[in-house]
TORNUTOR-387561 format. One line per 4 residues: number of its first residue (from 1); their letters; for each residue x, y, z of N, C-alpha, C, CB. Coordinates in nm, 3 decimals, always signed. Glycine has a CB too. Example, Ala and Ser with C-alpha at 12.3 -4.5 7.8 and 13.67 -1.06 7.14 Angstrom:
BEGIN
1 = AS = +1.319 -0.569 +0.780 +1.230 -0.450 +0.780 +1.320 -0.330 +0.780 +1.131 -0.447 +0.905; +1.285 -0.225 +0.708 +1.367 -0.106 +0.714 +1.290 +0.003 +0.787 +1.408 -0.060 +0.572
***
This chain:
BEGIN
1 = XXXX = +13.130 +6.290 -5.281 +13.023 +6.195 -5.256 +12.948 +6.238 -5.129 +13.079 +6.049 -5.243; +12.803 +6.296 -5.119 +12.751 +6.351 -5.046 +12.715 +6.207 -4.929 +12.642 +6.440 -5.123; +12.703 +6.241 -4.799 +12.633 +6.147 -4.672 +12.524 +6.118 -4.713 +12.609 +6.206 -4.531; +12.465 +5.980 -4.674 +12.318 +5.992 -4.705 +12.248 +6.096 -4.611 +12.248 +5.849 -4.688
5 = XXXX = +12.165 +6.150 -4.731 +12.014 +6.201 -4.605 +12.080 +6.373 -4.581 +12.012 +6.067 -4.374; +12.199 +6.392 -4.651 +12.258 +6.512 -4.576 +12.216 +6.625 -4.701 +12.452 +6.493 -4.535; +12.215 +6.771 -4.699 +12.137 +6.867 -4.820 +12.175 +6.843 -4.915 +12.143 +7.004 -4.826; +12.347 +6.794 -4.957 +12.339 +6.789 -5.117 +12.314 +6.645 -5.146 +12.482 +6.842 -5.198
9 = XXXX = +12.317 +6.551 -5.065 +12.225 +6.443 -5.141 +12.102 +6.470 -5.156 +12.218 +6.321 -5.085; +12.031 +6.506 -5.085 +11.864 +6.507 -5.061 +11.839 +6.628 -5.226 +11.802 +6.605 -4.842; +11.935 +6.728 -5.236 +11.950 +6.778 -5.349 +11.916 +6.722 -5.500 +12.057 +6.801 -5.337; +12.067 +6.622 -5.436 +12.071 +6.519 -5.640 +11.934 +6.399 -5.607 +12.309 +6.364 -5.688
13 = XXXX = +11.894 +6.397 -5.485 +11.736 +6.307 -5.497 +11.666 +6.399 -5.604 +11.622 +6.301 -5.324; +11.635 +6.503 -5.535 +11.529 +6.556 -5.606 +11.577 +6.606 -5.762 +11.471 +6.675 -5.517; +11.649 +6.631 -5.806 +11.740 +6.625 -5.932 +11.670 +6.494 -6.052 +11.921 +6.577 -5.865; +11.729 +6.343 -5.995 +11.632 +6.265 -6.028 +11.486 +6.256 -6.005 +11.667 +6.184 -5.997
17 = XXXX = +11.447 +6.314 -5.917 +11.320 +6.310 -5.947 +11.225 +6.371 -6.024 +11.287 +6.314 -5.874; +11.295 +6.478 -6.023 +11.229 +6.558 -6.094 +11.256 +6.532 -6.305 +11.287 +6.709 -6.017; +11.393 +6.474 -6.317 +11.352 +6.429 -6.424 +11.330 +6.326 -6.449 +11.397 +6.451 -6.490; +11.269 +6.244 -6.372 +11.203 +6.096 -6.413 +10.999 +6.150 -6.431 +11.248 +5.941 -6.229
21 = XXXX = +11.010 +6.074 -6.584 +10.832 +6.113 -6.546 +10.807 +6.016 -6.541 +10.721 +6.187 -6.633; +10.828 +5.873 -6.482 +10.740 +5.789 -6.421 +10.702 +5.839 -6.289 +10.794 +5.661 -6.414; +10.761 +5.926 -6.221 +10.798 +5.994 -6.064 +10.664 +6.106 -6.072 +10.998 +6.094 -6.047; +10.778 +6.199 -6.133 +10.709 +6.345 -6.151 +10.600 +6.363 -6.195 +10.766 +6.425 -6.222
25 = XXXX = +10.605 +6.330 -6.301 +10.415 +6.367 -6.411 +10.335 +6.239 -6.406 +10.431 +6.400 -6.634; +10.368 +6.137 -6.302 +10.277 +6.041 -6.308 +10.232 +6.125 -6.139 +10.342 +5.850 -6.332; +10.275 +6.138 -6.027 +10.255 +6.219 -5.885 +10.187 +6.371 -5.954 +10.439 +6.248 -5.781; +10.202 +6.445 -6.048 +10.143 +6.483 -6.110 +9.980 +6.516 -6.143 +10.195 +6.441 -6.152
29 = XXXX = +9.969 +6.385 -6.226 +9.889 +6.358 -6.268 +9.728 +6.351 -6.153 +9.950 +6.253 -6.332; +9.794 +6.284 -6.050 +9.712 +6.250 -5.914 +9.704 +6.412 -5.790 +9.824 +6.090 -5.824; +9.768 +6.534 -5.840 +9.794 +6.660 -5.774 +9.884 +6.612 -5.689 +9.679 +6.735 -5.708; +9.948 +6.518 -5.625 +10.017 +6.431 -5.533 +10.120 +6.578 -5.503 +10.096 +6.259 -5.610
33 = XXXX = +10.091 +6.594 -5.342 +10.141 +6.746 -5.264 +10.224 +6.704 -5.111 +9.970 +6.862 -5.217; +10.313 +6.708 -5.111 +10.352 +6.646 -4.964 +10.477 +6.692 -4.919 +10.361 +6.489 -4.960; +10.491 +6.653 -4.784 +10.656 +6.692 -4.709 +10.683 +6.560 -4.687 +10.672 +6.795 -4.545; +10.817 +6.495 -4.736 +10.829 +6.421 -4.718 +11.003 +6.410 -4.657 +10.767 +6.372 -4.815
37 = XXXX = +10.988 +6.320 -4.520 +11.123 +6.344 -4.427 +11.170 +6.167 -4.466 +11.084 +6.397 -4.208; +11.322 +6.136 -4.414 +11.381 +6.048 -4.423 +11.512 +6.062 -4.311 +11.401 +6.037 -4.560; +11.517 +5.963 -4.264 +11.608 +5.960 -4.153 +11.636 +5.810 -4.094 +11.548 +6.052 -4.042; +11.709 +5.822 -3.993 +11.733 +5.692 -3.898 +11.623 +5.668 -3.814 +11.856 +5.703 -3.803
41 = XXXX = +11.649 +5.537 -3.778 +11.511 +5.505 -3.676 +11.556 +5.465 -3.524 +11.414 +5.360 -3.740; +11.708 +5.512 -3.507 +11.722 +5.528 -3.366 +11.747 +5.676 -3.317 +11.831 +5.440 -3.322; +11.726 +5.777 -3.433 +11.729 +5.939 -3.412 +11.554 +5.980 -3.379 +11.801 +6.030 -3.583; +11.567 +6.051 -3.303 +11.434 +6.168 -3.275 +11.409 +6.172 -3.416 +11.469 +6.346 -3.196
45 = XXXX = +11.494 +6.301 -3.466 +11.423 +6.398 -3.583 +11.519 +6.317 -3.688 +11.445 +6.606 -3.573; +11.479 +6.299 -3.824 +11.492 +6.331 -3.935 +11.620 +6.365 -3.996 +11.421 +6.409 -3.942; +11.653 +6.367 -4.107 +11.773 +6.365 -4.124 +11.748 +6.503 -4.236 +11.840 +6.209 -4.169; +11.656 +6.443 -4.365 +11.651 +6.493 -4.493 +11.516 +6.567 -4.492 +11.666 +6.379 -4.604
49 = XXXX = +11.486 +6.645 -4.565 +11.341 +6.663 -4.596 +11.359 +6.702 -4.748 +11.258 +6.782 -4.497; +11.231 +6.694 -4.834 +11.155 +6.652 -4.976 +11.061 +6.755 -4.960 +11.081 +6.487 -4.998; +11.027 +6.825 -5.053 +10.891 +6.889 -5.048 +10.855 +6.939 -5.179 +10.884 +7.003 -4.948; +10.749 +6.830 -5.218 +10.647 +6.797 -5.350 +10.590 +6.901 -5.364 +10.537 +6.686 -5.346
53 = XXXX = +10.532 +6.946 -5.480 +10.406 +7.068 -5.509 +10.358 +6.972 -5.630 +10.464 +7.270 -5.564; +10.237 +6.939 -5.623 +10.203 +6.866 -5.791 +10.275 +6.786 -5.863 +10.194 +6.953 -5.893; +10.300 +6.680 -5.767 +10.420 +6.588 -5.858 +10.558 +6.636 -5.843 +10.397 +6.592 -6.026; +10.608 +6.774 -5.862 +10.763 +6.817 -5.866 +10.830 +6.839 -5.702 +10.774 +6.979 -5.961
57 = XXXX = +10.916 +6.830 -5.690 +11.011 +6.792 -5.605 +11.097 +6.966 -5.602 +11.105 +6.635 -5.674; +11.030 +7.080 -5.530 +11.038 +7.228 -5.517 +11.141 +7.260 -5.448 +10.929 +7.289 -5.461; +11.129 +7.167 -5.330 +11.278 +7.193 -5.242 +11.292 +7.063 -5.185 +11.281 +7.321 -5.109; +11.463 +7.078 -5.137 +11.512 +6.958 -5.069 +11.622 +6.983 -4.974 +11.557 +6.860 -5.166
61 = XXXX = +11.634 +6.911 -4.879 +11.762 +7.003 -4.813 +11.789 +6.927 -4.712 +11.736 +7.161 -4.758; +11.809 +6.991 -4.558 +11.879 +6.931 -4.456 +11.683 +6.948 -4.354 +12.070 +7.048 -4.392; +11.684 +6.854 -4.317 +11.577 +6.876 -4.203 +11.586 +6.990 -4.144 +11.580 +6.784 -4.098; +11.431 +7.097 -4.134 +11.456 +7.212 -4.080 +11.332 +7.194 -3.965 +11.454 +7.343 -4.192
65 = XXXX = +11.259 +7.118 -3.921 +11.167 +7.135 -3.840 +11.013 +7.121 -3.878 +11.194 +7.246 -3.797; +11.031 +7.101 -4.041 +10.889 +7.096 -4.122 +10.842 +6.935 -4.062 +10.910 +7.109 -4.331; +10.720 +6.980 -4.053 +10.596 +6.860 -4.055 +10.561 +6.757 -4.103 +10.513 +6.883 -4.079; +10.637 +6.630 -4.130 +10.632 +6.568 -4.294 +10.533 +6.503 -4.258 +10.758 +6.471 -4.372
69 = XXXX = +10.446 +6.458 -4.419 +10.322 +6.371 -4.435 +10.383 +6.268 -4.427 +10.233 +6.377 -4.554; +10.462 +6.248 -4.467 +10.549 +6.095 -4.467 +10.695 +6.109 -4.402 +10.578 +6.032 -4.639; +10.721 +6.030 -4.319 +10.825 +6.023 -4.220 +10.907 +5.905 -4.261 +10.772 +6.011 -4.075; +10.996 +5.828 -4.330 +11.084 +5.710 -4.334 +11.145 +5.683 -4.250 +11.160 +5.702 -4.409
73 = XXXX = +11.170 +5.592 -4.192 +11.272 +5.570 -4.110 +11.333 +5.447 -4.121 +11.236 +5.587 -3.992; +11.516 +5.384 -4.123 +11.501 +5.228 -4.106 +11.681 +5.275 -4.074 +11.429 +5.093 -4.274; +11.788 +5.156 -4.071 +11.875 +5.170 -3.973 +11.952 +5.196 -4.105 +11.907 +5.054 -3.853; +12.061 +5.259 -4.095 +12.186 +5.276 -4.172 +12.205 +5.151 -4.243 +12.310 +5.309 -4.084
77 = XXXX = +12.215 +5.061 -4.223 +12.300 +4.964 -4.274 +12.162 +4.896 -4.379 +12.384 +4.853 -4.134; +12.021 +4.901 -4.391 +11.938 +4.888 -4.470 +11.917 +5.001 -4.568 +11.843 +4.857 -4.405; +11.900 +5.110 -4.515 +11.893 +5.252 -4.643 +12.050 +5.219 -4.729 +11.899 +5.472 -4.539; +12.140 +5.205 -4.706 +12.249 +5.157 -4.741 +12.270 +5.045 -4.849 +12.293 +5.125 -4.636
81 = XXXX = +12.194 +4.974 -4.832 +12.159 +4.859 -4.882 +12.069 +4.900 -4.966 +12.120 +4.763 -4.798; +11.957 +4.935 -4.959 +11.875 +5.007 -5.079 +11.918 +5.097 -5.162 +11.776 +5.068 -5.042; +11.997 +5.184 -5.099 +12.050 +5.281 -5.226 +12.172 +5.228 -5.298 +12.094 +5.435 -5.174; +12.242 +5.122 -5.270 +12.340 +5.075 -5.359 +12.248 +4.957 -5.439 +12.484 +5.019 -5.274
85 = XXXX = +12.145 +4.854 -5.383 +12.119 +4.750 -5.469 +11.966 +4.793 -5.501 +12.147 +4.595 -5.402; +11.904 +4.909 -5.476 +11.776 +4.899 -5.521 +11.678 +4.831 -5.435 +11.778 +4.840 -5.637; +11.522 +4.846 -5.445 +11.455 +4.811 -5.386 +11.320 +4.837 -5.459 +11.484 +4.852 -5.275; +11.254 +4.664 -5.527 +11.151 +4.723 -5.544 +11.025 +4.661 -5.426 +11.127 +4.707 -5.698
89 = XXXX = +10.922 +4.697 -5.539 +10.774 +4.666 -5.470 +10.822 +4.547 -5.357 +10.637 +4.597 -5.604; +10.843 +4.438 -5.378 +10.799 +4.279 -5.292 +10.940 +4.359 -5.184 +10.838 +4.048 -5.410; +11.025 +4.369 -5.203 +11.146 +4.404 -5.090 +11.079 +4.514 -5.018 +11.309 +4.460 -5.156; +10.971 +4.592 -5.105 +10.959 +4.706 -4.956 +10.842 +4.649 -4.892 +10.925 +4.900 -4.988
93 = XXXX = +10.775 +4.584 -4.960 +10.646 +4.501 -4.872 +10.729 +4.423 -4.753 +10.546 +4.363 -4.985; +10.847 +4.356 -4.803 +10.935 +4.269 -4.698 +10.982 +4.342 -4.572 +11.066 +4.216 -4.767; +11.048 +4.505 -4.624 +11.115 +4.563 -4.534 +11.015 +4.597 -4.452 +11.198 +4.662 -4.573; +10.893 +4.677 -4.558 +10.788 +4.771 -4.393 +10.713 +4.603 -4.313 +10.565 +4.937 -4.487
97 = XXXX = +10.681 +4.484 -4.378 +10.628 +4.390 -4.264 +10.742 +4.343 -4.175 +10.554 +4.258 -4.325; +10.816 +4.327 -4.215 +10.957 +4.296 -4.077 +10.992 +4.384 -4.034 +11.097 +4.238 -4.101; +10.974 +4.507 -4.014 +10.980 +4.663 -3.955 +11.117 +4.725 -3.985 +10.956 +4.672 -3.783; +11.165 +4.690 -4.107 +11.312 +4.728 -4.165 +11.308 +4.866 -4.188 +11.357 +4.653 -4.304
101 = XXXX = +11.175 +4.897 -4.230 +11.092 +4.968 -4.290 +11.025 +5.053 -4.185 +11.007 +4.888 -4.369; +11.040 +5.156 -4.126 +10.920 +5.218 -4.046 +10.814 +5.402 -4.119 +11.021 +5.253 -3.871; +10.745 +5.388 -4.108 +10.701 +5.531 -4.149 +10.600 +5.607 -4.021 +10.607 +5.516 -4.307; +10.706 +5.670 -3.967 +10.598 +5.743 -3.848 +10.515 +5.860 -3.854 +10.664 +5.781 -3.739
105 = XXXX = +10.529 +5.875 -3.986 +10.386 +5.975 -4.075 +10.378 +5.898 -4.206 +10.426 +6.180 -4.123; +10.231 +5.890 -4.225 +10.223 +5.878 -4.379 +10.144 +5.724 -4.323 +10.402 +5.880 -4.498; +10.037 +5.692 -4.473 +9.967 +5.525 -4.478 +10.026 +5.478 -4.564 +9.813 +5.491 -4.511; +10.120 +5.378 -4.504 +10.205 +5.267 -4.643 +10.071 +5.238 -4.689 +10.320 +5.089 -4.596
109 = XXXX = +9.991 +5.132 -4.608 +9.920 +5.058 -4.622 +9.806 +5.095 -4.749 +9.883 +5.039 -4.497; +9.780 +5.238 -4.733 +9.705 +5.291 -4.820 +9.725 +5.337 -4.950 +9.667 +5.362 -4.774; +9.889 +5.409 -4.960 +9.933 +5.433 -5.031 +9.974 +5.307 -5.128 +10.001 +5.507 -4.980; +10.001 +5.169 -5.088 +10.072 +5.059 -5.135 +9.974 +4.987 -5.265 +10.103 +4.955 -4.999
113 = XXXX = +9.834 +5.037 -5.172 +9.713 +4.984 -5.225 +9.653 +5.060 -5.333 +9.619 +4.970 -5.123; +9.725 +5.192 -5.381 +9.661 +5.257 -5.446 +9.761 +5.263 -5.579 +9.619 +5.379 -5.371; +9.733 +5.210 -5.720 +9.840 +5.199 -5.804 +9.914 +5.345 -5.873 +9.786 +5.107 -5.911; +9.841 +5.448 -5.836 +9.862 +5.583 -5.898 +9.982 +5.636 -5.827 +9.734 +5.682 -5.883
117 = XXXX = +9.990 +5.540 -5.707 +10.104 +5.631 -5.604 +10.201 +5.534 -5.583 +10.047 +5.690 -5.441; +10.163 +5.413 -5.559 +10.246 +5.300 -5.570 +10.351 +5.335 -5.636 +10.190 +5.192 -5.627; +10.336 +5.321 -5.799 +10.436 +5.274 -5.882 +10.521 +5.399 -5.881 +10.386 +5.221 -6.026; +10.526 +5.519 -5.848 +10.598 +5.619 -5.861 +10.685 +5.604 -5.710 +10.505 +5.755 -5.894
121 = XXXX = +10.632 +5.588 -5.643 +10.702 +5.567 -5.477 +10.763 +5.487 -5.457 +10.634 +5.548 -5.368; +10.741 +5.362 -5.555 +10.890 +5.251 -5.558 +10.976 +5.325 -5.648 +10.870 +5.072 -5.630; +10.885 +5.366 -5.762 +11.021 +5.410 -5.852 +11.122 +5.522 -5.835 +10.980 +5.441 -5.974; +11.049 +5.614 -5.697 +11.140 +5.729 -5.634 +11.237 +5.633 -5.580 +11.068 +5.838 -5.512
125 = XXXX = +11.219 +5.538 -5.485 +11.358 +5.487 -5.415 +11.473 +5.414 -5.524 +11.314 +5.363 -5.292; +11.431 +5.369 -5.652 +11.544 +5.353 -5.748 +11.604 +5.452 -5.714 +11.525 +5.346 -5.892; +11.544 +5.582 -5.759 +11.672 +5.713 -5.799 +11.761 +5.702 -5.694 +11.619 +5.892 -5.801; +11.760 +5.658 -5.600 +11.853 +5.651 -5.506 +11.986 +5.578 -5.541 +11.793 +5.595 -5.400
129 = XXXX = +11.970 +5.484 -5.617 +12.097 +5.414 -5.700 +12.140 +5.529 -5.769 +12.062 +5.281 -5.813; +12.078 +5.634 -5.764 +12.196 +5.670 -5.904 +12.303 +5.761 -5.864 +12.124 +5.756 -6.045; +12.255 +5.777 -5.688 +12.340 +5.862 -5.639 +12.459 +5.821 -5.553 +12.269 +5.942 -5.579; +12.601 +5.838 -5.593 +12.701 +5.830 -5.490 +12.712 +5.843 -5.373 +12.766 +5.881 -5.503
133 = XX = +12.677 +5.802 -5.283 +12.635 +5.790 -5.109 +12.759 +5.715 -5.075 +12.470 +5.689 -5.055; +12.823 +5.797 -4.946 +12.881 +5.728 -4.876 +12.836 +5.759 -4.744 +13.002 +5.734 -4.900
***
């Protein structure tokens, strides 16, 4: 059972992601291209990094120093909580306005508002249920 956030989880993330096409060929569809990091929000750097090409999910691994468009951040005991019970749309509107939720790269706000990216970006944090995290 991989750590959260550590290379072979960030691995079986992208695993699911890549075969979900509500995820993949809907991010796809939009050229949707990004680095995307995940970590704690009482650490400096990053834990995980993601990195999209056209919807697919190319590499994944241990944070190496890359630049992410989107930065996650929120405390152990909430990512925790999301990857065992899920999290959709209204819970992450809940988490990022009570700051459960932080992103120190990337526009929730914009992204939240836009339905092409929306519905695939909640439906990436499901895949997180499907993975054994301890």
């Amino acid at each position: 059972m991989p750590e959260l956030f550590s290379g072979d989880w960030m691995n079986e993330l992208k695993d699911q992601w890549n075969s979900e096409p509500d995820v993949k060929d809907k991010l796809a569809e939009i050229g949707f291209n990004s680095i995307i990091t995940c970590g704690f929000k009482d650490e400096d750097q990053p834990r995980g990094v993601f990195v999209v090409e056209n919807g697919e999910c190319v590499r994944a691994g241990d944070y190496n120093g890359e630049t992410p468009d989107w930065d996650m951040r929120a405390a152990h005991k909430d990512w925790m909580k999301w990857v065992s019970k899920g999290i959709g749309l209204t819970g992450m509107g809940m988490a990022y306005t009570t700051g459960k939720l932080k992103f120190k790269s990337g526009d929730y706000g914009a992204m939240i508002k836009n339905p092409k990216m929306a519905g695939p970006f909640v439906k990436s944090f499901g895949l997180m249920k499907n993975i054994d995290t301890q």
